[in-house]
N, C-alpha and C positions, 0 to 999 in steps of 0.2 A: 223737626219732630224731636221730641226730646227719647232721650233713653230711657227705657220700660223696665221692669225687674225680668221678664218673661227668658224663658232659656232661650238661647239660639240653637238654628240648627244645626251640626255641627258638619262642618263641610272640612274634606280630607284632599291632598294633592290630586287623587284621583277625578274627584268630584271638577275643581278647577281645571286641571287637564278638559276632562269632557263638554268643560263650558264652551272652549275654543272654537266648538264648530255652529255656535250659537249666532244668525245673523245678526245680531247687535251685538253680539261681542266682536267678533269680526271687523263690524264699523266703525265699536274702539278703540280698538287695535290704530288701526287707519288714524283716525283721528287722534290718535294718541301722538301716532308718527308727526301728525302733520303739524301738532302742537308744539313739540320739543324740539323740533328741527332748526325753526328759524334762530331759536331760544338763544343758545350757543353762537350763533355765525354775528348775533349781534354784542357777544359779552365777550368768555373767555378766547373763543375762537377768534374774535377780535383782533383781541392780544397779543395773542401770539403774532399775526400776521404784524401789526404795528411795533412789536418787539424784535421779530428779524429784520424791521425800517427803518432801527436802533432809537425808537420811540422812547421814553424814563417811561420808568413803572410809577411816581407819580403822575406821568398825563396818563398813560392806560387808566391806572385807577381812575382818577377824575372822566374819562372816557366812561366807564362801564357805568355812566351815571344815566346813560340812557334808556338803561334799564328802570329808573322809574317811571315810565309808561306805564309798566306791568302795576305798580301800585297806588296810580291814578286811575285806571279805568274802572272805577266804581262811579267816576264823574258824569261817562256817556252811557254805563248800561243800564239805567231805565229809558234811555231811545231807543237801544239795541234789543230792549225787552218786549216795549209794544210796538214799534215801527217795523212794516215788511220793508225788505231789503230792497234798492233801488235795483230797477233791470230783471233780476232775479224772483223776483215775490213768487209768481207761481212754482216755485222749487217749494212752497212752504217757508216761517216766518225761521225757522232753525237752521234746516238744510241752504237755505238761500243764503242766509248773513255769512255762513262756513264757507260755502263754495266764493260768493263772492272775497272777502278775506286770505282764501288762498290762493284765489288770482292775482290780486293786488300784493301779497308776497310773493308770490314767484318773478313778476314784474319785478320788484324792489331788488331782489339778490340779484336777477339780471342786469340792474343799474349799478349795485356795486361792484359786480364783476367787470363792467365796461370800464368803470370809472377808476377805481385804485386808485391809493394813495397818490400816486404822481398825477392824477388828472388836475384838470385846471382850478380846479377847489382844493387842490391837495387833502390831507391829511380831514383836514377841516367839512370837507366835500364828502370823503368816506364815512366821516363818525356822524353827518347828518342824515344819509340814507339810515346809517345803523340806527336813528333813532325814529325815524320812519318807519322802518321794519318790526322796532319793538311796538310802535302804535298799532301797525296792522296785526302783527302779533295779539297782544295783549287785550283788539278785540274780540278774534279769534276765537281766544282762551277763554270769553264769554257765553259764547254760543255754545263752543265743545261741552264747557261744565256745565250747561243748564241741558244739553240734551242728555249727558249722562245721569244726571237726575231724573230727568222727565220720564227716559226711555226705558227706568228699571221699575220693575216689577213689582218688586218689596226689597226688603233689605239686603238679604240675601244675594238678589244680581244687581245690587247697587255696589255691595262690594265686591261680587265679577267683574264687576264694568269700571269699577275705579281700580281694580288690581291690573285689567286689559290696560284699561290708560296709560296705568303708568310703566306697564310693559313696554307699548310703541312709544311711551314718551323718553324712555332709556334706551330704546335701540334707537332713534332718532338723535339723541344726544351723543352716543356714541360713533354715528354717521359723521356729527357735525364738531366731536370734539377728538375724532383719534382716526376715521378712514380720511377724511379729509385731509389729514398733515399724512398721506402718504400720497394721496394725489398732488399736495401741494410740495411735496418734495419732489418728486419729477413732471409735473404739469404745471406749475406755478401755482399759486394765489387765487389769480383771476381766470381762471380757468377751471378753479376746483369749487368758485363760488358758484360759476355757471352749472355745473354739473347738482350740486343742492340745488340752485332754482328749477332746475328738471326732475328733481325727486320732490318734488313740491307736488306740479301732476300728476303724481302718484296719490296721493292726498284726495285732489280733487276727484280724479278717478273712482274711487271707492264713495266719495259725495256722491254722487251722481249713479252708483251703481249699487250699492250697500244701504248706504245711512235711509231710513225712512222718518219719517216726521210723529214726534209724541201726539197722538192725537190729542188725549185727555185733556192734555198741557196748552196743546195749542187751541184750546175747546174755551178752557179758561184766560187765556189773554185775552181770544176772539170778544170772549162775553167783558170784559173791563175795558179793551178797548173803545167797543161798541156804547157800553152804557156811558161811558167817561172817555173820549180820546184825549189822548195825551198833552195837544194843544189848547184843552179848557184849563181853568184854575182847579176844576174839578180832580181830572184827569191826571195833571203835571205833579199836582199834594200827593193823590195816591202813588204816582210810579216815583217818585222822590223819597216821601218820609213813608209809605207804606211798606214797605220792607226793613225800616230801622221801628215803625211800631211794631209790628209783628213779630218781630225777631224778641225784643225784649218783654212784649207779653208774653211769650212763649216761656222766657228761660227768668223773665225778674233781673235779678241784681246777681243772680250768677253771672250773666250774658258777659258782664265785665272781666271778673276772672280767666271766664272763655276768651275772650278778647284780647286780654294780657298773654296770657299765653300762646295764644296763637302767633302776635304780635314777633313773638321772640323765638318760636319755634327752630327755625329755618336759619337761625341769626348766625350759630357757627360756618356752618356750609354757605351763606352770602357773602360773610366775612372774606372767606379765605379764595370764593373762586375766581377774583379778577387775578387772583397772583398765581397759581398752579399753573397753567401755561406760560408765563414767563416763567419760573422757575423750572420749567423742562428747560426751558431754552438753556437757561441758566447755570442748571446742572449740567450742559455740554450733549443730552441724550440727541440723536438725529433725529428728525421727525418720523422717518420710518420703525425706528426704534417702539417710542410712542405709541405709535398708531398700532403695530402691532401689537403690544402687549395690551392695550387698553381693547382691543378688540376682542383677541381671542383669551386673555381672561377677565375683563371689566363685562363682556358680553353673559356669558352663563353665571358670574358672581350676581350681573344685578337679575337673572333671570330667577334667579336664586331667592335672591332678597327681596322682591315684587312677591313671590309665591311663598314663602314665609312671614312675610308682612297680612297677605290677605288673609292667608287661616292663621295667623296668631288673631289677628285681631275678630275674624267669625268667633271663634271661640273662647279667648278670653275676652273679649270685649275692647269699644275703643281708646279708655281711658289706658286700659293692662300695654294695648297696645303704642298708644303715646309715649308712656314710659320708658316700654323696652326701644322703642324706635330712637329718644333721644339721646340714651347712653350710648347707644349703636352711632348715631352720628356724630358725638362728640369724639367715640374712638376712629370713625375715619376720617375726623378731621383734624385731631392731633397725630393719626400715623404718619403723617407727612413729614413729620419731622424728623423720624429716622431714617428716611435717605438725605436730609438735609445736614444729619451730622457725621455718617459711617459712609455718604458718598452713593452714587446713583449705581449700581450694582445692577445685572440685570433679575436675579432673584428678589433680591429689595425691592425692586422698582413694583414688578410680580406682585409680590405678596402685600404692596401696598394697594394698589390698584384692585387685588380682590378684597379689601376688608372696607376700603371706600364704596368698590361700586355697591356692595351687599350694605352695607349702611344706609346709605341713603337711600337706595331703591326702598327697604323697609322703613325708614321711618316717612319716605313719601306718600307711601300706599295708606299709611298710618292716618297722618295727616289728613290727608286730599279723603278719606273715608270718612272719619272724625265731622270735617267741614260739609260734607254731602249731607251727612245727617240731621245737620241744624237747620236748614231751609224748608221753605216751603210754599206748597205749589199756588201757582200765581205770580209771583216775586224769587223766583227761582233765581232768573240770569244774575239781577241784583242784588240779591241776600250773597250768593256765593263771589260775586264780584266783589262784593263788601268785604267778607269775609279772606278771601286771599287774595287781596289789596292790604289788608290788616296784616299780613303773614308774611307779605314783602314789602312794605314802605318801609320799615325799623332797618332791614336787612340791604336795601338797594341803595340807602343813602348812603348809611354807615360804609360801607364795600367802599365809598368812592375813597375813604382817605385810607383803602389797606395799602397802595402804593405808597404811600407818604409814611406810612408807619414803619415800612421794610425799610423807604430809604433812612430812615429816623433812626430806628438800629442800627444800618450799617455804616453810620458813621461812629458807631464804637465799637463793630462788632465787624468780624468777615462777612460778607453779604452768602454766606452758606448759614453760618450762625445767625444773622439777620430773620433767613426764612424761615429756619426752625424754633426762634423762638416766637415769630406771628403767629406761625401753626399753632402750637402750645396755647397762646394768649386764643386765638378764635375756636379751640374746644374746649377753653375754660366758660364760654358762655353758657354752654348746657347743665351745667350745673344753675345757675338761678330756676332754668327753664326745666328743669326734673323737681325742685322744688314747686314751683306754678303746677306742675302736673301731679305731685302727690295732695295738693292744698287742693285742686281739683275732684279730684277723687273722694276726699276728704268731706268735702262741704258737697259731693251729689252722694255717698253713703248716709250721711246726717239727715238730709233733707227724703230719705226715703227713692232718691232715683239711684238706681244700680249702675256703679261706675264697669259693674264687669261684664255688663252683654250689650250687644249692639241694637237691641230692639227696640 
């Protein structure tokens, strides 16, 4: 749907607070959790673990490359669109594909927790479940987005539901990137993956108890399936190229600019996070260290930044809120650099940890609201799978040589001075990408669509 001139409504903390007891927000909540959890234990959490195995930060990098799952899966979600879910179908064709995907993740962390790097595959054995895990993942994150489109209302609890998201999708990260390395400092590794493959359940749980199925949504595939299954030539054209026609009749020859920038969004924060856990390591902090601080102040900053992100953007709009979201995430991804040069302090550490988690929490909600809005119903799973496939292939390749880049500095540089000047270099990319978003702005004021409301 493209943006309207028409005011929004204007919605206040209070307002969002009150949504919380709303049973679809609730379930995305849940599903927010169940999204962001694995996210980490296959990327930076990684890392770490393969960094205390005394792993180089060039293989990690090259490692976190199997994170392109996440921006291939535009490939299988028109199966995942019209196809009901094997075993599961009568769950419904959304709650089925979800529930099934978190079984088959909680499975997957239980294999990497048996296995660890020393098992009989070594090293090589570990990084290929982790890339399993981001396939089951990254379908996952197909079903979760199309049902939070499907399941809102109007615009309004479209961005409830994507602010809920990205709330459990940041406490979930924060499970998998900071309590984690406290169980994994006195519980081991493989012990504390196990323990995530069992908050996985918790996921399923609320599937099974919570989530109901979009009718309308599922009203409409019912009727394309029917008239067209996806196995004729009929069928395969529409679930294929019918979501890249539609998408560009809708928006013309903006749709590319949109795409550009979408493209690049994300790019500093991808850049930098296969190295941020090796560089705790790095920096000498303990894991319990870490895990503390990222907890109990990375926890209310990003609770913070999710609940500022959604009413900045109700009310200024999603273009206002792109903006302010990508300055915000350039400055938490260049702060890293000031424990990199004055030394890992625990104040330092603190007050970096709150201007990251609040960055990105806001310019996520930014984002992920932005992209909800451009779809539509019918080609839901697939337009949005397009779309943030678009948001991270730039960002998941690039990430694999930030290893190589750190060691590339410090070989003329102290490897403290190394990480702060990558920091530096991967918040300099948001500047092209605030430019994309004022050019943005720019040519939907010109053309008569209101770059300041979300309607």
């Amino acid at each position: 749907m493209a943006e309207a001139a028409a005011k929004p409504k204007k919605l206040g903390f209070k307002a969002v607070l009150a949504s919380l007891s709303q049973p679809r927000v609730v379930g995305m909540l849940a599903l927010g959790f169940s999204s962001g959890l694995p996210f980490m234990l296959s990327a930076g959490t990684l890392g770490y673990w393969l960094r205390d195995e005394g792993t180089t930060l060039t293989a990690i990098g090259f490692a976190s490359w199997v994170g392109i799952a996440y921006s291939m899966k535009f490939l299988w979600a028109p199966l995942i669109d019209r196809l009901p879910p094997p075993l599961l179908g009568a769950m419904g064709r959304r709650r089925g594909w979800i529930a099934l995907t978190q079984i088959v993740l909680a499975a997957t962390l239980f294999a990497m927790a048996a296995t660890g790097p020393h098992g009989p595959a070594g090293i090589g054995g570990l990084v290929a479940l982790a890339l399993a895990l981001a396939i089951a993942s990254s379908t996952q994150d197909i079903v979760i987005d199309a049902w939070r489109i499907e399941a809102a209302a109007d615009k309004d609890e479209l961005g409830l539901l994507s602010a809920a998201g990205q709330l459990g999708y940041r406490a979930a990260l924060l499970c998998a990137d900071a309590l984690i390395l406290i169980f994994a400092q006195h519980l081991g590794w493989q012990l504390s993956y196990s323990i995530m493959a069992l908050l996985m359940l918790a996921g399923l749980a609320a599937t099974f108890l919570v989530v109901s199925e979009p009718e309308q949504a599922d009203a409409t595939l019912r009727e394309k399936s029917t008239a067209a299954p996806i196995w004729t030539p009929r069928g395969f054209a529409d679930a294929v190229a019918g979501p890249f026609i539609a998408f560009f009749k809708t928006h013309g020859m903006l749709a590319l600019l949109m795409l550009a920038m979408i493209s690049l969004y994300q790019l500093p924060n991808f850049m930098m996070g296969p190295m941020l856990t090796p560089f705790y390591h790095d920096l000498g902090l303990a894991k319990d260290q870490v895990g503390i601080i990222r907890t109990t102040i990375g926890l209310p900053a990003s609770l913070l930044g999710i609940a500022a992100g959604g009413v900045f953007t109700l009310r200024f709009g999603y273009i206002r809120g792109l903006i302010a979201g990508i300055i915000l995430e350039a400055i938490a991804t260049g702060i890293f650099a000031w424990p990199a040069f004055v030394g890992p302090g625990n104040n330092v550490f603190a007050i970096v940890m709150a201007i990251d988690s609040f960055g990105l929490s806001f310019a996520g909600v930014a984002l992920v609201t932005y992209m909800s809005s451009l779809t539509t119903l019918g080609y839901t799973a697939t337009q949005y799978a397009i779309l943030s496939s678009t948001y991270v292939l730039a960002g998941k390749f690039l990430k694999g040589f930030s290893g190589k880049i750190v060691d590339t500095l410090a070989q003329s540089h102290d490897q403290m001075t190394a990480y702060g000047l990558f920091f530096l270099y991967a918040a300099s990319i948001g500047v092209p990408v605030l430019a994309l978003c004022l050019m943005l702005s720019a040519r939907q004021a010109k053309t008569g669509v209101a770059a300041t409301s979300p309607a």
